[in-house]
Steps between C-alpha positions, in 0.01 A plus 500: 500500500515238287743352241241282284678221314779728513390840326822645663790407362761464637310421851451842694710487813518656822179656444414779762242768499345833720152547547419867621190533618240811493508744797223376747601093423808286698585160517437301755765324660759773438263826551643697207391589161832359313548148479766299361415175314789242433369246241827311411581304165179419297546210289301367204153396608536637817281747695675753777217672734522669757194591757477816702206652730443854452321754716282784415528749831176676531583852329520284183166609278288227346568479127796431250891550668791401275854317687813468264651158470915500379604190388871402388782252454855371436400432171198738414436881481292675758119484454242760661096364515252748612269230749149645551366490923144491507333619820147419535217618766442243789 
């Protein structure tokens, strides 16, 4: 997420967000297909990431999946992207 020259105004804080992930897919470190993100305060100019490793178990089918990503804040309403998976042949 980013706050170029500072689009949001007033500065988004506390910025959290839930990435579900397809059936078939988990995350890494945690082994589950929810993950909670915790961004912080983005201020003007600034750039928030944050980096994940994701797992396709082998029932998953090559082609197009779809995960939900949930992001909120103190200081802005919820907001739901639909983040395309692409799983390609070996």
């Amino acid at each position: 997420m980013r706050n170029s020259a500072g689009f949001f105004k007033p500065e988004p804080k506390d910025i959290q967000g839930k990435l579900e992930l397809p059936e078939g897919f988990i995350e890494e470190s945690l082994q589950t297909k929810t993950c909670q993100l915790m961004f912080g305060t983005i201020s003007p100019g600034d750039a928030s990431h944050y980096g994940l490793t994701i797992i396709a178990l082998n029932s998953v089918e090559i082609g197009e999946h779809h995960a939900k990503l949930t992001v909120w804040g103190a200081n802005i309403p919820e907001q739901t992207s639909d983040i395309k998976i692409l799983v390609l042949p070996p």
